[in-house]
matplotlib code that plots the C-alpha trace (Angstrom):
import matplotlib.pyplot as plt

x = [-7.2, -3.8, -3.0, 0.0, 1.0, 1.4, 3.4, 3.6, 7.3, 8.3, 11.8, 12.0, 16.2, 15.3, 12.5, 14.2, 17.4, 15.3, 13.0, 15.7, 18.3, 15.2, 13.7, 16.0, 13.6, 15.3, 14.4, 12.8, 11.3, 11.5, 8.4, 10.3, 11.1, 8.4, 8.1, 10.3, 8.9, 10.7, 10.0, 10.7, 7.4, 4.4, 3.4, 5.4, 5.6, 5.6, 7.1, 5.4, 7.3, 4.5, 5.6, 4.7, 1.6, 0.3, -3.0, -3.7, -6.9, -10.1, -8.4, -6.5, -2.8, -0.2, 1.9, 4.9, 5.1, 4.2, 0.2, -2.8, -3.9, -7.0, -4.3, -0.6, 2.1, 3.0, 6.3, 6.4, 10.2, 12.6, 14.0, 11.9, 15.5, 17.6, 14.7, 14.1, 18.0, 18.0, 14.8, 16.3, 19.4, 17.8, 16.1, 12.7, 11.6, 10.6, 7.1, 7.0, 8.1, 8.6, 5.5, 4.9, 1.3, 0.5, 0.8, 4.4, 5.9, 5.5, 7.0, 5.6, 7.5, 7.3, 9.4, 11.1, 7.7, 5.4, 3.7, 3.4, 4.7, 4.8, 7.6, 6.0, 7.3, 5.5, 5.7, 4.2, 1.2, 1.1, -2.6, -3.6, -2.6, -5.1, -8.0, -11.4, -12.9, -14.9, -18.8, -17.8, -15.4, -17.7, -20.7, -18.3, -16.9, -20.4]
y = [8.7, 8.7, 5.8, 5.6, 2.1, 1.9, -1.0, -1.1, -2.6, -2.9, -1.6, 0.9, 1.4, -2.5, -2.2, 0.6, -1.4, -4.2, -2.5, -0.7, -4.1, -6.2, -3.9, -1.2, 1.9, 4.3, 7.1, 10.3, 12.1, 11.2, 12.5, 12.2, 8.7, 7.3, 7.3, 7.0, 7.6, 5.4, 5.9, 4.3, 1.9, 3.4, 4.8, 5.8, 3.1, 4.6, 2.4, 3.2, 2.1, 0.3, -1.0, -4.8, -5.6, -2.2, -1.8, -2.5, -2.9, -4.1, -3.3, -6.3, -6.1, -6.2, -9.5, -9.4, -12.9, -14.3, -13.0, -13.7, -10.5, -10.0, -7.4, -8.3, -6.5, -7.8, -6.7, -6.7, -7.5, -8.2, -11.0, -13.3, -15.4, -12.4, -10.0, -13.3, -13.9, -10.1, -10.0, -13.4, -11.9, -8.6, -10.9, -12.3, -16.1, -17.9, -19.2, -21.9, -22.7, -20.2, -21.2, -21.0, -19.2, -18.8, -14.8, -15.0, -16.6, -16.0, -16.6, -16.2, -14.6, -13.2, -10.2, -9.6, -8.2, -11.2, -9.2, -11.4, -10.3, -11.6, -11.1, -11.7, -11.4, -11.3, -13.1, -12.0, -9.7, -10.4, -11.1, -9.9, -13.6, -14.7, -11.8, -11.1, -8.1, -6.7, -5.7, -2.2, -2.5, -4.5, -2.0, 0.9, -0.1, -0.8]
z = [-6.9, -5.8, -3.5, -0.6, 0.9, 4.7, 6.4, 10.3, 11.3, 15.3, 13.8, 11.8, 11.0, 9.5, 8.5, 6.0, 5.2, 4.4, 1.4, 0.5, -0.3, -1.3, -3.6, -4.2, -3.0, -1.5, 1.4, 0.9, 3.7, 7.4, 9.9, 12.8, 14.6, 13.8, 9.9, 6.7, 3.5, 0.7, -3.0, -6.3, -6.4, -8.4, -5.3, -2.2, 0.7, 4.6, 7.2, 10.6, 13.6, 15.2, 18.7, 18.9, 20.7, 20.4, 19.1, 15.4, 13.4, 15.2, 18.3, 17.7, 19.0, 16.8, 16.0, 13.5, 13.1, 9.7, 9.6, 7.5, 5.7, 2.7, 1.5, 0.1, -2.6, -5.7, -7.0, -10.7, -11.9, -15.2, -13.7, -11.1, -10.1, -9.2, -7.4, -5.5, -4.4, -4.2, -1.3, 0.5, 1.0, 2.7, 4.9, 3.1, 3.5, 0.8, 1.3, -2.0, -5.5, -8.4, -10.1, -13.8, -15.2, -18.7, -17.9, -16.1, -12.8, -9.2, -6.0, -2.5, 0.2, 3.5, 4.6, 8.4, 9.7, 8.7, 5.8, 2.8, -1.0, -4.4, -6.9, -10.5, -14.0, -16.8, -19.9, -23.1, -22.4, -18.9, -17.4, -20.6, -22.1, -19.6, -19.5, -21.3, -22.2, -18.7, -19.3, -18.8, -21.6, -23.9, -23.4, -24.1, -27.6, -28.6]

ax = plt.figure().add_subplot(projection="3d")
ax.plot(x, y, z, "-o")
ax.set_aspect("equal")
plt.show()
């Protein structure tokens, strides 16, 4: 499976400024005005200049206010402080505290378009301090 990430924006020259000083990915292709194609994530990230109010999902209209979405990015980072001074300054809002996990830290945020993000760094082994073996993993080493 091979998995793209699509995030409508109402302003796509920002919208690409802002991923690319927040979380240093940088353009690739462009498909004409209405989409930018920016890479250095696991998987490449399409901005899609969606006019506001046009209509989105469920034939609701579009909002890019802060929303509420089932669906949100994690960011996986070195260094939780700097990615976070790093995202503010392009124009994220902090949305809490840095809080502490026994896998890592993480921080919520919400970028210029009202899609929320995490920024986490691991510690240790990551969610494996935390995990246990699935059913489909115990039935297979058996």
């Amino acid at each position: 499976m091979k998995l793209l990430l699509n995030i409508d924006v109402d302003d796509l020259p920002r919208a690409e400024a802002f991923y690319i000083a927040a979380f240093g990915l940088r353009p690739a292709r462009r498909f004409g005005d209405a989409v930018v194609e920016l890479l250095g994530a696991d998987v490449p990230i399409y901005l899609l200049h969606k006019a506001d109010g046009s209509t989105g999902a469920g034939g609701h209209p579009r909002t890019y206010d802060r929303h509420w979405t089932p669906v949100h990015c994690d960011v996986v980072v070195d260094d939780l402080d700097a990615a976070l001074a790093q995202a503010i300054a392009a124009g994220a809002r902090q949305e809490g505290a840095i809080r502490e996990a026994d896998w890592g830290r993480i921080v919520t945020l919400a970028d210029p378009f009202g899609h929320g993000w995490c920024i986490l760094q691991f510690r240790g082994r990551g969610y494996d301090e935390i995990s246990t073996p699935s059913s489909t993993t115990l039935s297979s080493t058996t």
